[in-house]
C-alpha positions, 0 to 999 in steps of 0.5 A: 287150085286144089286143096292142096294149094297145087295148081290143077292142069286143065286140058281133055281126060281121055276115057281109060277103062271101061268108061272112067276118067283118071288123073293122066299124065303128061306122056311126053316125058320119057321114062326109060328102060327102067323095068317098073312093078306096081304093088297092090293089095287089100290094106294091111296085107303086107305091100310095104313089107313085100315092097321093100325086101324085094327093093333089098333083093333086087339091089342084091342083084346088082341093081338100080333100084327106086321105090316109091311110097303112094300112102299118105302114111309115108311108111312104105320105106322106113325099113330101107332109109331107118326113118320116116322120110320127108315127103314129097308133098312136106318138100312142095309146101315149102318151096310154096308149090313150085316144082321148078325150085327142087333138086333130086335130092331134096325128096329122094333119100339112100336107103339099105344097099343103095336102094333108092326112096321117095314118099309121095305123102299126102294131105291131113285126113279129110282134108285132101286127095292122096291120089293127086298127090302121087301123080303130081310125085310120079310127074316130077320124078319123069321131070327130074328123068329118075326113071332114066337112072334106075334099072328097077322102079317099085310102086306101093300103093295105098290098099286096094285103091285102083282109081283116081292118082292111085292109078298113076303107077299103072300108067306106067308100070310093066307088071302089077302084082298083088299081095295077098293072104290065103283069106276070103277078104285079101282074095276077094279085094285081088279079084276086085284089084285084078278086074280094074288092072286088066281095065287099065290093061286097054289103054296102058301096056301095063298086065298082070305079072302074078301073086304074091302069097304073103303071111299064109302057112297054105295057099289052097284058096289062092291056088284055087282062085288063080286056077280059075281065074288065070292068075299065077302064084310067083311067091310065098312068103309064110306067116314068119315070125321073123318078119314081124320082128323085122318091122320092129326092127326098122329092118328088111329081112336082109339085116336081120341076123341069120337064122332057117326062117331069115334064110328062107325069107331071103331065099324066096325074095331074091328067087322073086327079083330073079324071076321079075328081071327075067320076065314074067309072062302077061297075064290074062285074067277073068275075075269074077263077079263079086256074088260068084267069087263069094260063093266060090271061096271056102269049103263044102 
């Protein structure tokens, strides 16, 4: 048992990566046809901002959609459902940890535009590990074949975390994209994000999809970085003061009353869904060491 109260599942860890050992899953169950993101960045970069109006869009376009909070915080979907959702670790605790009591619907709530929302949660701080609890979330979501019904699944996830259950949503996710800001501290954490996907890259068919410039008026030094690195901006979202008000709102940007700055927010997203359900081409990327990329940033 962990701390928790969940039973741990013994059994042989496969290497992943360059030598790691990650929570795995049970591969047996199926996932689907659903095209499946998974959402990265330095912490408060804007995942769960970016994460939910591209839900919004996506769903614009007619489509299934499913995002699933991986942050203890259980924030990442208030803006589609209006509120703070029960998690499903509050929902686990009080069926006492028996999965096999729990229906679809005792943990996955409708948001805007029928966007569908689960928060995996977590335990109190210290006192727990988060990222067990989001592939426990992942394994009764395939249990419970919510995958199968959707046609677009969302992970965002904690930070810049890329280990551990944190990792779970890259065992399964076609493309990965990072969220960052035009600064040395959200291009630095994408260096380190992007060298630990393209580690899971060997033994999942998860790849780079591209860069999500976000709350940045230029993106001189994220062009600069993805030009030498291999990566590929797919979108820009400015410093918008509406998106702000969005989140004070309990709003995506497609509720917010319409106005230039709503309009291109919109815009930008729905381009994005489009390019996404399109296909975007993989990515091969060669971060750099940690000493060359803080050298490499900033100006003469």
């Amino acid at each position: 048992m962990n701390t928790l109260g969940i039973p741990i599942e013994l059994g042989r860890n496969p290497p992943d990566g360059d030598g790691s050992v990650q929570f795995q899953e049970d591969e047996r169950i199926d996932v689907g046809t659903a095209k499946i993101f998974a959402v990265y960045g330095k912490g408060g970069i804007g995942k769960s901002t970016t994460s939910s109006n591209l839900s919004a869009a996506f769903s614009k376009l007619g489509k299934r959609v499913l995002q699933i909070g991986c942050d203890p915080k259980h924030d990442s979907t208030f803006t589609l459902t209006k509120r703070l959702v029960p998690t499903v670790i509050d929902i686990l605790e009080s069926v006492q940890f028996h999965p096999e009591e729990l229906r679809p619907e005792d943990y996955c709530y409708e948001g805007y535009n029928g966007v569908m929302c689960v928060e995996a949660g977590g335990p109190p701080a210290g006192t727990g590990c988060g990222g067990y609890v989001v592939g426990q979330t992942v394994k009764l979501l395939k249990q419970h074949h919510l995958f199968e019904d959707t046609d677009v699944v969302i992970f965002d996830v904690l930070g810049d975390v890329v280990c551990g259950g944190f990792a779970t949503p890259l065992q399964h996710a076609e493309r990965a994209l990072i969220v960052t800001a035009n600064d040395f501290d959200s291009i630095f954490a994408m260096n380190r994000i992007s060298a630990a996907i393209m580690a899971k890259a060997k033994n999942y068919g998860v790849r780079l999809g591209g860069i999500i410039a976000n709350r940045s008026a230029q993106t001189d030094q994220i062009d600069r970085f993805a030009a030498a690195v291999g990566l590929k901006r797919l979108a820009h979202l400015p410093d918008l003061d509406v998106i702000r008000r969005s989140r004070l709102k309990k709003s995506t940007l497609f509720e917010m009353e319409a106005c230039p700055e709503v309009e291109l927010a919109q815009a930008e997203y729905l381009k994005l869904a489009a390019a996404l359900w399109a296909g975007t081409e993989p990515l091969t990327v060669s971060p750099m060491r940690d000493r060359d990329i803080f050298d490499f940033l900033g100006f003469d």
